[in-house]
Structures are given as C-alpha cells and as structure tokens.
C-alpha positions in Angstrom: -16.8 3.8 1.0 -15.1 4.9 -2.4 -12.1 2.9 -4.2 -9.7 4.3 -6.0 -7.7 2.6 -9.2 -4.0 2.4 -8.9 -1.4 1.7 -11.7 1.8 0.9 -11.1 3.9 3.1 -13.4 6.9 4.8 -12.3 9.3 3.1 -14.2 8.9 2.8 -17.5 11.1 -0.4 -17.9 8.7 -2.7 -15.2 5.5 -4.2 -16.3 2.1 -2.8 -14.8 0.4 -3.7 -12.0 -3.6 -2.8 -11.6 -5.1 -2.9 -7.4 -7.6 -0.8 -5.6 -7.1 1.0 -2.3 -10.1 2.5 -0.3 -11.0 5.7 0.7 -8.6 7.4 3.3 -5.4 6.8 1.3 -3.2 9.7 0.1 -0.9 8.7 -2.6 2.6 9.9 -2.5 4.1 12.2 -5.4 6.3 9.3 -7.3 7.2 10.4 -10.8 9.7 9.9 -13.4 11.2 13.7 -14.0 11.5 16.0 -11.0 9.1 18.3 -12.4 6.3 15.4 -12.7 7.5 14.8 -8.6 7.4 18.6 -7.6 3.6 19.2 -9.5 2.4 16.0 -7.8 3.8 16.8 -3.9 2.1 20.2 -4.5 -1.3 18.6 -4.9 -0.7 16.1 -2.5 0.6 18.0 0.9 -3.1 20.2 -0.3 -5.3 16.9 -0.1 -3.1 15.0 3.0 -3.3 18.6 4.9 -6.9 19.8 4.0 -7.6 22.4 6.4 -4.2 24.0 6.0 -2.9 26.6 4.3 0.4 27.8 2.2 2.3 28.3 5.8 1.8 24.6 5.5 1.8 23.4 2.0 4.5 25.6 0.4 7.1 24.1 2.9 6.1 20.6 2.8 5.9 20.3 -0.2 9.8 19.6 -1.0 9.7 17.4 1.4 7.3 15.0 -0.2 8.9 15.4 -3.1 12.4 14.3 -1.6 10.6 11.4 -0.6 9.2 10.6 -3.6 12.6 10.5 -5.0 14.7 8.6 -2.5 11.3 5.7 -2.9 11.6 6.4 -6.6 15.4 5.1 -6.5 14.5 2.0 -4.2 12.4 0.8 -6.9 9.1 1.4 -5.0 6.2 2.4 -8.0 3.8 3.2 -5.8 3.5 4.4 -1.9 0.6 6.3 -0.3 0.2 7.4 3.4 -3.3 5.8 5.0 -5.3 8.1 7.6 -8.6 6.6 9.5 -10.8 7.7 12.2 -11.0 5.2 15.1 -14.1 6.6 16.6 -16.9 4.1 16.9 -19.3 4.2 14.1 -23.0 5.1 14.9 -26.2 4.2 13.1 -26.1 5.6 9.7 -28.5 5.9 7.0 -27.7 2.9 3.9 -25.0 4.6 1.2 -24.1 7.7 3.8 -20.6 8.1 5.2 -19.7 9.6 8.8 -16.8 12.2 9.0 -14.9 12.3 12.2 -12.8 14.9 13.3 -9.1 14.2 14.0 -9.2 14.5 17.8 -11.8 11.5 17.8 -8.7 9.8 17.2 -6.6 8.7 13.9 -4.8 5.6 13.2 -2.2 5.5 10.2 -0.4 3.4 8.1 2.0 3.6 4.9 1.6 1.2 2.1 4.2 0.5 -0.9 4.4 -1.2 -3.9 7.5 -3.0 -5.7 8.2 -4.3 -8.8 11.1 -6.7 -8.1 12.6 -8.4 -11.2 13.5 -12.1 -10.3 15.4 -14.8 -11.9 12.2 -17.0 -12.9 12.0 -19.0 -16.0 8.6 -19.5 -17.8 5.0 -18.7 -16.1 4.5 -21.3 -13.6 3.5 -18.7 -10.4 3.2 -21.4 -8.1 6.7 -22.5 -8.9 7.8 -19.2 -8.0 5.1 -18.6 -5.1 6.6 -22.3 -3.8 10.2 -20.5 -3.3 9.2 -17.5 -1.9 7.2 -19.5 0.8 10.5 -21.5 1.2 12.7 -19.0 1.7 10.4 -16.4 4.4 9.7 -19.5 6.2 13.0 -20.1 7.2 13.2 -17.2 9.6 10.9 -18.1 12.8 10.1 -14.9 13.7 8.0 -14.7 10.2 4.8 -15.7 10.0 4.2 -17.0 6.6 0.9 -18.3 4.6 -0.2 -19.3 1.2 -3.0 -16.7 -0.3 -4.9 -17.8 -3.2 -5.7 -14.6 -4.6 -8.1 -13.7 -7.8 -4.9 -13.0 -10.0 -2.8 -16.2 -8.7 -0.6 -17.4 -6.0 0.4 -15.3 -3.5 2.7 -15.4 -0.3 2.1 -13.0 2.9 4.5 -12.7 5.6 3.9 -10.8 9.1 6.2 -9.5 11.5 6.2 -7.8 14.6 9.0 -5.9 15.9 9.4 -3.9 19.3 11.3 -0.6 19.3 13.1 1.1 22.5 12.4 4.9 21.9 15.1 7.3 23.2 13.4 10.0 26.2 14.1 12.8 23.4 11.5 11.3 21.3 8.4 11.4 23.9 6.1 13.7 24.6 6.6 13.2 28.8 10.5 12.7 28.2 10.6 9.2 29.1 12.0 6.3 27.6 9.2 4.4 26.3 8.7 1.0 23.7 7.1 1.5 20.5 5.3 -1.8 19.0 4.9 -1.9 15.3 3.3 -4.5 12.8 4.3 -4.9 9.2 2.3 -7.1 6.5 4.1 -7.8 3.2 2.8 -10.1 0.3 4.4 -11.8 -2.5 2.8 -11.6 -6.0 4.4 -13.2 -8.8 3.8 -12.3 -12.4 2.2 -14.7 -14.9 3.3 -12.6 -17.8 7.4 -12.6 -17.0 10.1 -12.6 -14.6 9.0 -10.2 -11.9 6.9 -10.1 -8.4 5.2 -7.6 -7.1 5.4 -6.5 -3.3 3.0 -5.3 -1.0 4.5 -3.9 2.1 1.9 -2.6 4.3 3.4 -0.9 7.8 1.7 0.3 11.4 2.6 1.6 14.5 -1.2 1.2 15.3 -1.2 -1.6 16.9 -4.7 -1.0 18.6 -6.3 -1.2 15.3 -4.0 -4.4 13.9 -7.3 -6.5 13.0 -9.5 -3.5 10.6 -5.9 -2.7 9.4 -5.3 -6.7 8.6 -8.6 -6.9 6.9 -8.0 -3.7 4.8 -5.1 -4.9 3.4 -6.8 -8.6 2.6 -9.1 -6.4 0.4 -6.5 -4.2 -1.2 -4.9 -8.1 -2.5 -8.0 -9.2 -3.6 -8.0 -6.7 -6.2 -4.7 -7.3 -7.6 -4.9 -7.4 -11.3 -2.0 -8.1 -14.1 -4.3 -6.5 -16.4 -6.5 -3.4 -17.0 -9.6 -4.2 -15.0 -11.3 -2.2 -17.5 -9.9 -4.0 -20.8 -11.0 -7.1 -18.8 -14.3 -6.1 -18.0 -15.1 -5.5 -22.0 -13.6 -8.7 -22.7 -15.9 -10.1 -20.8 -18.7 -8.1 -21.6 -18.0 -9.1 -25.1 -17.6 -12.8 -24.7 -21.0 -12.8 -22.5 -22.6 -11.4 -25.5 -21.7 -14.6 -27.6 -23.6 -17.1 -24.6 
C-alpha cells in the first residue's frame, strides 16, 4: 500500500503540520486564490471519478471547488474524501496490490484537518493535552482517551450518533435510520499556541474497526516538522556516533 505526504498549508498565517494518509484518499481542492481552488477541483473530480469523462468532470468540478471554499473559510487546511473496497482479500503474491471493482462494494469516509489557534501559554503539550481531556470528558456521550503519539500528547474523542432519514431520501421510499461514527483527535503544538484537529467521519459503520485502525496510523505519523529535514538531521547526527 502507498502513503502519501500531506502538508498543512492553506493559510498562510497558521503553522505547518506534516501526516501521512494511505492509498485510497482523494484530497479535496483547498487553496488560497480561487484560481489555485478551480485548477486543483479540475484534477481532482479526474482522479476521484477515473473512469468518467467531461459529461462528468466539467460539471463537478465547481462543485468541488465551492466546497473547497466554504471548508477554506471554516478554517479547515486540509480535507480529502476516502474510498475502499470491502471485498475480502485473497492470497496475493508479497509487494502486489488487488484492485476491486466498485460493485464488490465500497466503504467511504471524509477526513479534515484544522489548525485551531488556542489561548496556551508556553510549550507544555500535556498542559494543554490535560484541558482538552477535561473539557470532552464532560459530555457522557463522548468517549475520550489519552494517545501518546510520536510527536506528543494527544486526545481522541468518539462519538456515535443515530440519524432518522426522511422517506424522500431512500432508495425504497421508506423512512429508514442512518448510524454514523465520527473519530476526532486533539494535537497540540510544541512550537506555539495552536492544536491541530483530526476529524475523521463514516456512515460505514460495517467497517468501524479497519476504519478505526486507519485513522490510528494516519496519528502515528503526525509530525511538527518536515519528516524529510528530520530524517537528514538524523542522518547527520548518526554520522557523528
């Protein structure tokens, strides 16, 4: 399975953020000028809808980009749409990867990233980790743990919410209840007064555990700096020993 490198960037103003997300993950168009938004929808309806064609891309398009934009202004810097087969995996030769086709059956998820300034004085992340636990934990319907995570503290917090759908909204025409999951972690920074937010979200309920353990890899990853600057560093520090 390939990772791809993600930097947090979309606004200029917020510090960066480094994290990996795995193959099946179709980043959303976020940019800072509408031009930089419209160029990046167009490329991204083309990879999201692969098989299509301009009867498919050319309209969808603005509306990616409109998304992009109304995220943008939330303060989201980065947001991808996640699409995996659910069809049982055979016996496969070492480094090879199976392709399924849709109809073997998809499950999806959408995951953003924040940058959320805070009021936080100094650099003491489990100070700030500590208040974050404090303050999730106080609604009992959250289920809230501690994560020790490569780059620092961390704080996760699960929910589980049931929706009623209207009969207009169902394929039979039928009032039906739609059961959706949503992960979200915590990460402060070291380097300032800001946290980064992971909200991971599913109406794929069936899958809840690969789709928990996905995520738990994507925070492992989590890095305040350049991955790459770091692995010089070290490289260059190792060279001393």
């Amino acid at each position: 399975m390939t990772h791809a490198l993600h930097v947090t960037h979309a606004d200029e103003n917020l510090p960066p953020l480094w994290f990996f997300t795995p193959e099946g993950f179709f980043t959303l168009p976020l940019g800072l000028t509408p031009e930089e938004r419209a160029e990046r929808a167009h490329s991204f309806v083309r990879e999201l809808y692969s098989r299509g064609d301009d009867n498919i891309w050319e309209p969808a398009a603005p509306y990616y980009t409109a998304i992009a934009e109304l995220m943008g202004n939330t303060g989201v810097s980065y947001g991808a749409i996640a699409l995996f087969s659910t069809a049982e995996e055979g016996n496969t030769a070492d480094g090879e990867i199976t392709r399924h086709e849709p109809s073997d059956g998809v499950a999806q998820c959408a995951l953003t990233v924040g940058i959320v300034p805070t009021d936080q004085s100094g650099s003491d992340t489990d100070v700030v980790a500590q208040g974050i636990l404090a303050a999730l934990s106080s609604d009992p319907y959250n289920d809230v743990l501690w994560l020790d995570l490569p780059c620092g503290p961390a704080v996760s917090c699960i929910t589980v919410r049931e929706y009623s759908l209207n009969p207009e909204m169902t394929a039979n025409g039928e009032e039906a209840k739609l059961l959706t999951g949503q992960i979200q972690a915590h990460v402060p920074f070291p380097t300032g007064p800001f946290t980064a937010v992971f909200t991971l979200h599913t109406a794929s309920m069936d899958q809840w555990a690969e789709i928990y353990r996905m995520m738990t890899a994507i925070l492992q990853t989590v890095s305040f700096v350049d991955p790459a600057e770091a692995l010089a560093e070290e490289s260059t520090t190792g060279s001393y020993m």
